[in-house]
N, C-alpha and C positions, 0 to 999 in steps of 0.2 A: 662800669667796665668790668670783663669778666677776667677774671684773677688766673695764667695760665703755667707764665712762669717764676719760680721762686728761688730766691738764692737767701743763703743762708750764711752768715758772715761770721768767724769766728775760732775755737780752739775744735779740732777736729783729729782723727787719725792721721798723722801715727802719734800725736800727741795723745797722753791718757787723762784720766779725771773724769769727775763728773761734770765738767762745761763741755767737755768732749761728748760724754755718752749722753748730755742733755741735746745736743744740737743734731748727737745719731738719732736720736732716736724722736724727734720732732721731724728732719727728716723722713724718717720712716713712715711716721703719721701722716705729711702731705702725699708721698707718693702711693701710700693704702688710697687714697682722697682721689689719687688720677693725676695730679698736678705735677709737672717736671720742675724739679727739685735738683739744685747743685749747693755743694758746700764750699765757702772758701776759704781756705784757711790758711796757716803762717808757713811760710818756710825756715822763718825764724821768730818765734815768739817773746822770748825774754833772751836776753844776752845771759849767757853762764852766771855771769859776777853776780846778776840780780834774783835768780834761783836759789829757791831755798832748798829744794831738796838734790836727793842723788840725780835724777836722770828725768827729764823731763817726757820722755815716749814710749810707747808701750812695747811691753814683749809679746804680741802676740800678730796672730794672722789680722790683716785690712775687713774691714767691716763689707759685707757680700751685697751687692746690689746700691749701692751709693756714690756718687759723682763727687767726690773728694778733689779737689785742685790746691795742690799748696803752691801759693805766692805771695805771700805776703811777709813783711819782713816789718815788725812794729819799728824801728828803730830807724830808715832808711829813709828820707823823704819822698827820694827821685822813685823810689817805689812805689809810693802812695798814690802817686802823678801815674804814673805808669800804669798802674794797677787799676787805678780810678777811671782813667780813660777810657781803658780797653773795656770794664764792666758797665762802662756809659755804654757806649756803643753796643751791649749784649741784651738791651733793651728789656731787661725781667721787666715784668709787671710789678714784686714785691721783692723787696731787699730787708732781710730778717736780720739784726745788730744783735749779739746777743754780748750786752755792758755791766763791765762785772769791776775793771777799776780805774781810776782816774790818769796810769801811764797809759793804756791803751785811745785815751779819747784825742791826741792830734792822729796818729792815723785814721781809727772811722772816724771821724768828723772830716778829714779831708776825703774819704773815699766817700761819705757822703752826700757831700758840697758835689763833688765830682760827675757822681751817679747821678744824680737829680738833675744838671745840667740838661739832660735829653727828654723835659718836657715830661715824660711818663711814668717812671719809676717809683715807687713810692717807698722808703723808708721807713720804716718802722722797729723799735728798742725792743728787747726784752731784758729790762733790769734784775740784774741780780740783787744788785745794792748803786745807790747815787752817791750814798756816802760811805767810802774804805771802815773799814772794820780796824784798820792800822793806817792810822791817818798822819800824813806825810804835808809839808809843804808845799802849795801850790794845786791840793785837791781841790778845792771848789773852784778857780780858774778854769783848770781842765775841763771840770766836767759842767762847768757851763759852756765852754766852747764848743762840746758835746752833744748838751742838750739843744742847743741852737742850728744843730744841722738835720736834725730828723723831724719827719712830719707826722709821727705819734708812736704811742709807749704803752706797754704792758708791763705792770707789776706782778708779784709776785704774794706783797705781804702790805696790810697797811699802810707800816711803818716806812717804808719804800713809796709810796704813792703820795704819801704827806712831804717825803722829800724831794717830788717832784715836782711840786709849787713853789718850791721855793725858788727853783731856776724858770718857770713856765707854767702858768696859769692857764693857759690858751688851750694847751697843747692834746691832742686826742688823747684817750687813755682809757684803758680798763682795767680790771683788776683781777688775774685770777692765778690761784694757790697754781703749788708746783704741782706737777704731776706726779702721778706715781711713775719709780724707778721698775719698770717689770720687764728688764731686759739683762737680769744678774745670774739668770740660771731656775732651774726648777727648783719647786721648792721641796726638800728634803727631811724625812723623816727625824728624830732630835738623836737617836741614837747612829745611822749612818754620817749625818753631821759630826759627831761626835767621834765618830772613828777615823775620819778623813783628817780630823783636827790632832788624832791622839791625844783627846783628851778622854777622861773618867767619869762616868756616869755617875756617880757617887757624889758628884758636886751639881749646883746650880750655879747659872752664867752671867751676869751682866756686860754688858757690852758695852766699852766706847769706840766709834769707829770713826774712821775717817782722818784727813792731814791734822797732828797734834800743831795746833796753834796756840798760844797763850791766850787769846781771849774765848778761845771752848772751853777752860775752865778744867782740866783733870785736874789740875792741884785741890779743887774743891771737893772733886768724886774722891781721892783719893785719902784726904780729909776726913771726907764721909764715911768711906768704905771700913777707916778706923776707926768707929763709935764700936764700943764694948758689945751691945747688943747684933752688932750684926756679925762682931767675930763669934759669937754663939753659932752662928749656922755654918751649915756646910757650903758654902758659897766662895765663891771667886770672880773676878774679874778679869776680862779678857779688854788689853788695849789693844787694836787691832790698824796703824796707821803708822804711816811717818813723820820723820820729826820737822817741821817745820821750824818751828822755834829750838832753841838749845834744850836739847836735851839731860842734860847733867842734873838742873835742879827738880827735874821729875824723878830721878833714879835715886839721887839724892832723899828727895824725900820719902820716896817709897823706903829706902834704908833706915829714915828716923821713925819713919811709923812703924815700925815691925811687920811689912807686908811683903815683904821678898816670896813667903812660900804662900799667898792668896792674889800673888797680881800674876798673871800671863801675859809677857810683855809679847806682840809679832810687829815691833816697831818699824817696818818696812810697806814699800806699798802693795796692797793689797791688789791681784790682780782679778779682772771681771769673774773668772771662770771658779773663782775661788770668794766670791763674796757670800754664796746661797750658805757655806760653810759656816761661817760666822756667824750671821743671823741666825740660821737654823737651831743652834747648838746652846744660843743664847734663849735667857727666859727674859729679860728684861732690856732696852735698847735706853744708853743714860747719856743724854745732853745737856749736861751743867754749863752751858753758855754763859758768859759775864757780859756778851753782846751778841747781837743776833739781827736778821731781819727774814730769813726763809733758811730752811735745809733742805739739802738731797737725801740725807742721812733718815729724816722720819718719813720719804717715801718711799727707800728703798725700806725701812720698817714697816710699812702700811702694809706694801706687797708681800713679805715673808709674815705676816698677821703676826707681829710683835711687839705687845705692850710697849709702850714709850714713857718717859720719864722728863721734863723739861723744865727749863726754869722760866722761870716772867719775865722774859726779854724780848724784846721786837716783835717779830712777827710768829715766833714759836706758838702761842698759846691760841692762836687762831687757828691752829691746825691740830693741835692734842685736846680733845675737851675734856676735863679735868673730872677725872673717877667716872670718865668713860669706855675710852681705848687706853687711857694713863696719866700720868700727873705734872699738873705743872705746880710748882713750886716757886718760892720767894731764892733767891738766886742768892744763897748759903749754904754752905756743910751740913749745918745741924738740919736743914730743911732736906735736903736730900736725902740725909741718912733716913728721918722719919720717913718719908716715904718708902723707899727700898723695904724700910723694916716691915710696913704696913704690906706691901706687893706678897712677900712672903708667908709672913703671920696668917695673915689672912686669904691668902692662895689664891687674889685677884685673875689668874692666868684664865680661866676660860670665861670667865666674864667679861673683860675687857676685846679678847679675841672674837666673840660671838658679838658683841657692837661694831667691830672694825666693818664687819660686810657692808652694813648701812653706811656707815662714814665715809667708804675707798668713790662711794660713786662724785666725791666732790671733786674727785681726783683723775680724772680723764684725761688721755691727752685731748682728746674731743671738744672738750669744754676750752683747753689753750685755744687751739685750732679756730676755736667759734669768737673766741676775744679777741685774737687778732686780726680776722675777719669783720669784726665789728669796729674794730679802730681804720680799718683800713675804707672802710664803706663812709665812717665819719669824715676820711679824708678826701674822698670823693667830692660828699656832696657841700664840702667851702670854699 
């Protein structure tokens, strides 16, 4: 059967993030394709109390040419029912889940159960992660409840596809890396970057970017960042995200290391229009992860062609190859700091940069688009 209409399930405008601008911008991909394309997304996402940051929606104008519908309210049952029905009866062809933690799976499993009702529609995941990075009571219940209402899955990262046998064996599935993020802005010269940021040319940048969580590890970068040798250079770090976890024993520690005047804290969040800034400006993009299974973070580095940095976790090192486009690393201080030192010393930047061209073609939305298309033809013909 020929594939006409698609809906898209999930965090959308006016909510920000990168599950937002991953689901924009997949949208975008099917409707370049011909395919009529809707999103649908929360009207309420997380209840205030269970937000970790300031404000969960964005400041900016609605994304141009996209079919946004917020109804959805994770928390509501009679909504789910509601909600579920009414998308039974809107007959798509494919219904795109995009599962990312284990509170969200009784709503999509009940709009999935729902949806499927009407004989045609077919369901299909795209995992972020099976299992929570911050793992709570009652996750694998969930998210086997979860996995048991969809008719196949797209990972993302190995380590994500191995934890999906363990709920479902059976179940369709392929496997393909994230896409690149190329929807942050043009990419910008290092010294206009640099003026936009007011920062001084005079230095070199490392980058950590994105929501500061305790298991992305700055306590390790920052660790790092204090190895004697690398205070030799003219170098700084720029943290460029907000706090998710408590921020005190980060400031804290930057206090005990003596790096008040080499850290540039912009502990807030980072808006799309303002992301090309930070990468560009940066020579080095650093993900000291303590756990991992895919990022947004070394796509949107793919795109601005900026060496990366990673440690041996999950799915990371399947996507950086190592003293190619940049380094992954045993996931410690001293191991980070050697690298960093090595990026500089020896002035890895246009060697790594000039492999990236070859590397980004793994990185298509194209190739998404043909996975789930392949899962979805799997589900066809059972």
């Amino acid at each position: 059967m020929e594939v006409k209409k698609i809906r898209i399930i999930g965090t959308a405008y006016p909510y920000r993030g990168g599950l937002a601008a991953y689901n924009e911008r997949l949208a975008r991909e099917f409707l370049k394709m011909g395919y009529e394309v809707n999103i649908e997304t929360f009207k309420l996402q997380y209840p205030s109390f269970l937000f970790p940051g300031k404000t969960q929606y964005a400041g900016w104008e609605p994304p141009e040419n996209l079919a946004i519908r917020r109804s959805l309210n994770s928390v509501s049952p009679l909504n789910w029912l509601r909600t579920g029905n009414r998308l039974r009866k809107e007959n798509d062809d494919l219904v795109i889940i995009k599962y990312w933690m284990p509170f969200m799976a009784p709503c999509f499993s009940t709009l999935a159960r729902l949806i499927r009702r009407n004989g045609k529609t077919k369901i299909i995941c795209i995992a972020d992660n099976i299992n929570p990075h911050e793992k709570r009571p009652g996750d694998t219940f969930l998210t086997g409840i979860f996995m048991n209402s969809i008719d196949g899955i797209v990972t993302m990262s190995k380590s994500v596809a191995n934890d999906v046998t363990v709920f479902r064996k059976d179940l369709p599935a392929r496997l393909s890396p994230h896409p690149l993020f190329d929807d942050f802005g043009e990419i910008l010269d290092r010294n206009t970057a640099l003026a936009r940021l007011g920062l001084s040319p005079d230095y070199r940048y490392l980058l950590f970017f994105g929501f500061i969580r305790d298991y992305k590890g700055l306590d390790w970068l920052l660790e790092a960042f204090a190895d004697p040798q690398l205070q030799q250079l003219p170098l700084k770090l720029i943290v460029a995200g907000e706090f998710y976890s408590a921020g005190k024993p980060y400031l804290d520690l930057i206090g005990q290391l003596n790096l008040k005047d080499r850290v540039i804290l912009k502990t807030e969040f980072i808006a799309n229009n303002e992301v090309n800034s930070y990468f560009c400006a940066s020579d080095l993009v650093v993900q000291p992860y303590k756990q991992a299974t895919q990022s947004g973070v070394t796509q949107i580095g793919y795109y601005f062609n900026k060496p990366m940095l990673v440690t041996n976790v999950g799915g990371l090192p399947e996507i950086i190859p190592h003293m190619k486009v940049g380094y992954v690393v045993d996931p410690a201080p001293q191991a980070i700091a050697r690298a960093i030192l090595d990026f500089f010393r020896n002035d890895r930047m246009e060697e790594f940069v000039k492999n990236m061209e070859s590397e980004k073609q793994k990185y298509l939305w194209k190739n998404m688009v043909n996975a789930i298309f392949e899962v979805y033809n799997e589900i066809q013909e059972t």
